[in-house]
PyMOL CGO cylinders between C-alpha atoms (Angstrom):
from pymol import cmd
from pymol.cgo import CYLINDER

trace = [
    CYLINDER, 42.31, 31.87, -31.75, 39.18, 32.70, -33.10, 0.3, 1, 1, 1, 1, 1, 1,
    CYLINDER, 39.18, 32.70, -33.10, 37.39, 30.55, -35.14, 0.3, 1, 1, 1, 1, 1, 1,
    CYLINDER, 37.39, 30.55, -35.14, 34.18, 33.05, -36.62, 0.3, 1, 1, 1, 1, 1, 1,
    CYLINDER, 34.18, 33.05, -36.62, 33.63, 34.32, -39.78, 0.3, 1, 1, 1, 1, 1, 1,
    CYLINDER, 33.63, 34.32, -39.78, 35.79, 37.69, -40.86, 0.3, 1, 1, 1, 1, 1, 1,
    CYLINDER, 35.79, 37.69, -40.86, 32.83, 39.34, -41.57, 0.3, 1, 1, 1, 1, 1, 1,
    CYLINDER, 32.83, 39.34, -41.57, 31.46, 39.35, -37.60, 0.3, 1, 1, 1, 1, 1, 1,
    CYLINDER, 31.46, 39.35, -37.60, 31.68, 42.84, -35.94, 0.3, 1, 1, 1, 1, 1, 1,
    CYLINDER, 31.68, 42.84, -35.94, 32.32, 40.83, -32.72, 0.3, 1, 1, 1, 1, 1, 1,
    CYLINDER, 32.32, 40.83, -32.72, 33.54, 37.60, -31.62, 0.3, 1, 1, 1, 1, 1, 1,
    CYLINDER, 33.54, 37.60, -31.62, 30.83, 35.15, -31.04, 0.3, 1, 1, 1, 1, 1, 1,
    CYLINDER, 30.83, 35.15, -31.04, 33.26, 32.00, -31.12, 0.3, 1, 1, 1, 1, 1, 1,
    CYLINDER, 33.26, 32.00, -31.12, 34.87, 31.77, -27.32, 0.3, 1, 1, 1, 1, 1, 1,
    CYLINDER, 34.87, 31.77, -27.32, 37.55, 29.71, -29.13, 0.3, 1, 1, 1, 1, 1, 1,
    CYLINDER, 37.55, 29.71, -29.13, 40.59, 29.58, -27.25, 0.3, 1, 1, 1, 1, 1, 1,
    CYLINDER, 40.59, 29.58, -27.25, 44.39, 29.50, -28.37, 0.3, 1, 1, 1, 1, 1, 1,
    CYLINDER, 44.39, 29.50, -28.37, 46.57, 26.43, -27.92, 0.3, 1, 1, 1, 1, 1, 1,
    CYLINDER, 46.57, 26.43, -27.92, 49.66, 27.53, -29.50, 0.3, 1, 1, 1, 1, 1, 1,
    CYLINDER, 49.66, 27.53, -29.50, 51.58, 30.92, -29.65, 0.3, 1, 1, 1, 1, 1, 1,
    CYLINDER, 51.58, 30.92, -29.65, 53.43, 31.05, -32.85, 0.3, 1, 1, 1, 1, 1, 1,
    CYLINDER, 53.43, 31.05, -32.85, 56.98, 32.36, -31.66, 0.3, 1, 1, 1, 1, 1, 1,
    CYLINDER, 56.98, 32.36, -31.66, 58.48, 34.60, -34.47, 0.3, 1, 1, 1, 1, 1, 1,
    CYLINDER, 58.48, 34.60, -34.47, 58.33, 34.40, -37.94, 0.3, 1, 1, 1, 1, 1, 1,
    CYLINDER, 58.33, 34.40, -37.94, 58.77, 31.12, -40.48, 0.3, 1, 1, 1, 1, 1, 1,
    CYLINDER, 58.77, 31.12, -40.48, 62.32, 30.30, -41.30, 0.3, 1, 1, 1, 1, 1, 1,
    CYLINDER, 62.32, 30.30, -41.30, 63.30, 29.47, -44.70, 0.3, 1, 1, 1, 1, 1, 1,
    CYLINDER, 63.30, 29.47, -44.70, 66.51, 27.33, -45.53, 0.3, 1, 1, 1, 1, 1, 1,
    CYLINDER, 66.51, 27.33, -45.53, 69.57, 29.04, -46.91, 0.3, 1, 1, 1, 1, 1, 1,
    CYLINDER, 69.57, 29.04, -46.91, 70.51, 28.59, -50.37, 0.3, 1, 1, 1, 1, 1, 1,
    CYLINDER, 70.51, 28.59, -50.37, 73.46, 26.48, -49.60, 0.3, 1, 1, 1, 1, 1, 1,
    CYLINDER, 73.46, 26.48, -49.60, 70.77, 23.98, -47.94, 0.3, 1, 1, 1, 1, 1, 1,
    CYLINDER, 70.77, 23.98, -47.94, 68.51, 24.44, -51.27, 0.3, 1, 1, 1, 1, 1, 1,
    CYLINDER, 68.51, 24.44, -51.27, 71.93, 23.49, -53.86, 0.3, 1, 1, 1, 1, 1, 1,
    CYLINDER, 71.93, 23.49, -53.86, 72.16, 20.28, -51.84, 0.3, 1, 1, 1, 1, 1, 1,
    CYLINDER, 72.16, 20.28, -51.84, 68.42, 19.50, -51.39, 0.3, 1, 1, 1, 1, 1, 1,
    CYLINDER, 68.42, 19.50, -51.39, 66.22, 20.96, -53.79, 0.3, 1, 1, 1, 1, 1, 1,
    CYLINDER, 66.22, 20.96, -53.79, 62.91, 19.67, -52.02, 0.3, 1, 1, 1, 1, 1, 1,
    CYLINDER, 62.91, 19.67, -52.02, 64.09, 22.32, -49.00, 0.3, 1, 1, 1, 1, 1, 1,
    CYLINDER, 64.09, 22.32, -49.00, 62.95, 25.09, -51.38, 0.3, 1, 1, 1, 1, 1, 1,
    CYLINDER, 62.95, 25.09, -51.38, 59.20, 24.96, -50.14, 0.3, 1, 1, 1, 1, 1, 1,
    CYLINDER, 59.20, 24.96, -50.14, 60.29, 24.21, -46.53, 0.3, 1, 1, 1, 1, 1, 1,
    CYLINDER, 60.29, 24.21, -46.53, 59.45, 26.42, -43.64, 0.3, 1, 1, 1, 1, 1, 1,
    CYLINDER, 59.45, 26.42, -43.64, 60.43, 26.37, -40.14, 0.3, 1, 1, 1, 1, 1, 1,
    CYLINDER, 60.43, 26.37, -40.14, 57.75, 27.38, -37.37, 0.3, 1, 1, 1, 1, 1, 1,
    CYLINDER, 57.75, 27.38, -37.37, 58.42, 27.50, -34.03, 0.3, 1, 1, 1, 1, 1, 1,
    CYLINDER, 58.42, 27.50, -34.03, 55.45, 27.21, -31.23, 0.3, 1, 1, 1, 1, 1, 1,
    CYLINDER, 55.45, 27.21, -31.23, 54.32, 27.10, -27.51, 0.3, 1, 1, 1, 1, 1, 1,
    CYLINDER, 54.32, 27.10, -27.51, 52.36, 24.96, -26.54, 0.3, 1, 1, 1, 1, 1, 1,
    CYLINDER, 52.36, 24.96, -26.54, 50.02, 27.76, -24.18, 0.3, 1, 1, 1, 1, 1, 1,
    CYLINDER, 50.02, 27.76, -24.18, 46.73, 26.32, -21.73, 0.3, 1, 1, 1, 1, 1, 1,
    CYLINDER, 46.73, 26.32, -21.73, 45.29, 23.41, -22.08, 0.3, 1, 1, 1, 1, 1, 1,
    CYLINDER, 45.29, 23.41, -22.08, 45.93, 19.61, -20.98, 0.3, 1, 1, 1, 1, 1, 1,
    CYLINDER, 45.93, 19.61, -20.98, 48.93, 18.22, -21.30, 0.3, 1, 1, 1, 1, 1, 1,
]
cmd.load_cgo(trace, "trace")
């Protein structure tokens, strides 16, 4: 996580992660899409939760 603008040299921010994003999205398979059209746009994430309070 860092939160400061793309254009710093350095990171001024000290913003911590919360989440680790574990692989890449998932998108449904095209059987799934023929029988629910809406799934087209869907995307499955999967993340840790990493630090923090519970």
């Amino acid at each position: 996580g860092c939160i400061c603008p793309k254009n710093f040299p350095v990171c001024v921010c000290n913003h911590r992660a919360t989440i680790k994003i574990l692989g890449k999205a998932r998108a449904p398979a095209q059987a799934e899409i023929r029988r629910n059209g809406r799934a087209s746009s869907a995307k499955l994430r999967v993340a840790e939760k990493i630090g923090g309070r519970e």
